[in-house]
C-alpha positions in Angstrom: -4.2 -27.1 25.9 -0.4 -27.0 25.2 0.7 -24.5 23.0 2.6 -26.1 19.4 3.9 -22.2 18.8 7.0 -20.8 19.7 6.8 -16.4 19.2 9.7 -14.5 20.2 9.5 -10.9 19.7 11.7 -7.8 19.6 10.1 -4.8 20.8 11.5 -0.8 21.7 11.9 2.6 20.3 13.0 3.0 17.0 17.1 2.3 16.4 17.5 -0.3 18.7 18.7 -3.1 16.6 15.4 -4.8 16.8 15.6 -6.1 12.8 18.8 -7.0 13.6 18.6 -9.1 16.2 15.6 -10.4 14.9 17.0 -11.9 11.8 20.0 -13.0 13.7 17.7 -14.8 16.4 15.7 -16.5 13.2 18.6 -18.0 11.9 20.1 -18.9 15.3 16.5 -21.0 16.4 17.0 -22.5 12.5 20.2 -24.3 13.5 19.3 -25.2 16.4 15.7 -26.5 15.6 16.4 -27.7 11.7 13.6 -29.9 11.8 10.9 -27.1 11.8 9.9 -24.4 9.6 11.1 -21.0 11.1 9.7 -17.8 9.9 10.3 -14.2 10.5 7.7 -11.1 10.6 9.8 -8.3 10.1 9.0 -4.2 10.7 6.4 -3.6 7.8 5.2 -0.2 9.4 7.2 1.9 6.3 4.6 0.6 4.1 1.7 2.3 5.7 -0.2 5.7 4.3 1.9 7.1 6.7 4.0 6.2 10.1 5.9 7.7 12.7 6.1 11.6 12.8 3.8 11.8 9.9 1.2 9.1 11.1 -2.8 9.5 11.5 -5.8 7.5 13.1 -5.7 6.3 9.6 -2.0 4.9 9.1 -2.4 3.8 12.9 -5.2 1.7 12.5 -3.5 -0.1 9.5 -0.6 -1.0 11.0 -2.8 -2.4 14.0 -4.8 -4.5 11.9 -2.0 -5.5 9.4 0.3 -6.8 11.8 -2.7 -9.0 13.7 -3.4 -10.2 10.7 0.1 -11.2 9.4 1.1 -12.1 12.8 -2.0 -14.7 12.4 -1.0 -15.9 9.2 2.7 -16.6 10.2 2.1 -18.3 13.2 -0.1 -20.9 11.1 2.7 -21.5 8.6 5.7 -21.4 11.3 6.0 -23.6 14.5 8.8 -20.9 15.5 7.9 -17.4 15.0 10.3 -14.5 15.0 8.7 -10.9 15.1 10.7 -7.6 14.4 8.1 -5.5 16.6 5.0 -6.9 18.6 1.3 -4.7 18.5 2.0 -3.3 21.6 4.8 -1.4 19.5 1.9 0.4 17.0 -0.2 1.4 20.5 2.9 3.5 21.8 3.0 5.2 18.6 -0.8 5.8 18.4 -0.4 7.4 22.4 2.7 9.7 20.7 0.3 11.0 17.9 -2.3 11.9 21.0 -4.9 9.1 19.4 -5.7 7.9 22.6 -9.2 6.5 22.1 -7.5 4.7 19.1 -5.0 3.8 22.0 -7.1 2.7 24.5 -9.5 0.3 22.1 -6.2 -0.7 20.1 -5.2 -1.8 24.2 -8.2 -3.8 24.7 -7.6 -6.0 21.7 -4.0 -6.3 22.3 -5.2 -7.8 25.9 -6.2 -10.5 24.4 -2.9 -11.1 22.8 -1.1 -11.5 25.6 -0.4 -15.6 25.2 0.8 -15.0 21.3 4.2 -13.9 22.6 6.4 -16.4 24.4 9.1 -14.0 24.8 9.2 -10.2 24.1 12.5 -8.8 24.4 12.6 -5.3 25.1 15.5 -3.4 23.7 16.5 0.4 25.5 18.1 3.1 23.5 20.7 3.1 26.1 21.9 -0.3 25.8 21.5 -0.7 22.0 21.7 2.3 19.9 21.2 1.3 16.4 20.0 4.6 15.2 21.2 5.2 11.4 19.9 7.1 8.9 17.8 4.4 6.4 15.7 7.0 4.5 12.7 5.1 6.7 12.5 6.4 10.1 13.9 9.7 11.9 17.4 10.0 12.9 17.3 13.7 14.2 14.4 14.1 16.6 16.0 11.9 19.5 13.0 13.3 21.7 10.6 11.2 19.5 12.7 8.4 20.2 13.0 8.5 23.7 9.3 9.0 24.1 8.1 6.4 22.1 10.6 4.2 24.0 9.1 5.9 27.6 5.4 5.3 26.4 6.0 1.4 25.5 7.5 0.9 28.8 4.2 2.7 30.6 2.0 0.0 28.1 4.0 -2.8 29.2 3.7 -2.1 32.5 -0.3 -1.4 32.6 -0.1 -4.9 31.1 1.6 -6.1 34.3 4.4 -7.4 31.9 6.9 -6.2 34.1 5.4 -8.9 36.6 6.4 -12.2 34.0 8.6 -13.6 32.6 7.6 -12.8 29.2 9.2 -9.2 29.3 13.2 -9.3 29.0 14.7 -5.7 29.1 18.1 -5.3 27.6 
């Protein structure tokens, strides 16, 4: 069965330029596919009980769910899909916060995944450094940062992502 969907996702540590380049990718496959509907699922992890330093099991399993559930519901409305983040983004943080049975299970659902994203481009903190102070995320603890962007590359990998053509780095 030939896939009708086109996904192309930004994915990496916080401060990256991921939003960025997401809504500049959006309205770059727009011009150049004007006969289709193009849609973009950006970063909505800000609106969870909690996220990043401060998140839980709780706040981690909502951002799971929430973004299979919206990335479900996009790709139904949009031929071309552009995602700010992909759910292998929400397991790296759950690993940070040492949820690692959350982790592992969120892992196993995530496998199945695997075909959603045509592309996934990967941005590192060393070639895109983004990271400014929007009153969402934090700016101070670069640690964090690095970690988060250390972790996602170890998920990736266990994927054997780093074996297709799906996984750009940049």
């Amino acid at each position: 069965m030939k896939k009708e969907n086109m996904v192309i996702s930004f994915s990496g540590s916080h401060g990256t330029g991921k939003t960025t380049e997401a809504f500049k990718t959006c309205y770059e496959m727009k011009l150049s596919h004007p006969d289709k509907k193009v849609g973009i699922l950006y970063d909505f992890n800000r609106f969870a009980p909690k996220f990043n330093l401060n998140g839980d099991e709780d706040s981690q399993r909502w951002i799971f769910q929430n973004r299979l559930i919206e990335e479900d519901k996009m790709i139904k409305r949009y031929p071309i899909l552009v995602c700010d983040r992909t759910i292998f983004d929400s397991i790296a943080y759950s690993y940070y916060l040492t949820l690692y049975a959350l982790a592992k299970e969120q892992t196993e659902i995530a496998k199945t995944r695997l075909n959603f994203y045509d592309t996934i481009i990967f941005k590192t903190i060393k070639n895109n450094d983004y990271l400014f102070d929007n009153k969402c995320r934090d700016t101070k603890n670069l640690t964090f940062r690095s970690d988060i962007e250390e972790i996602l590359l170890k998920v990736y990998k266990d994927l054997n992502l780093f074996n297709s053509k799906k996984l750009i780095i940049i």
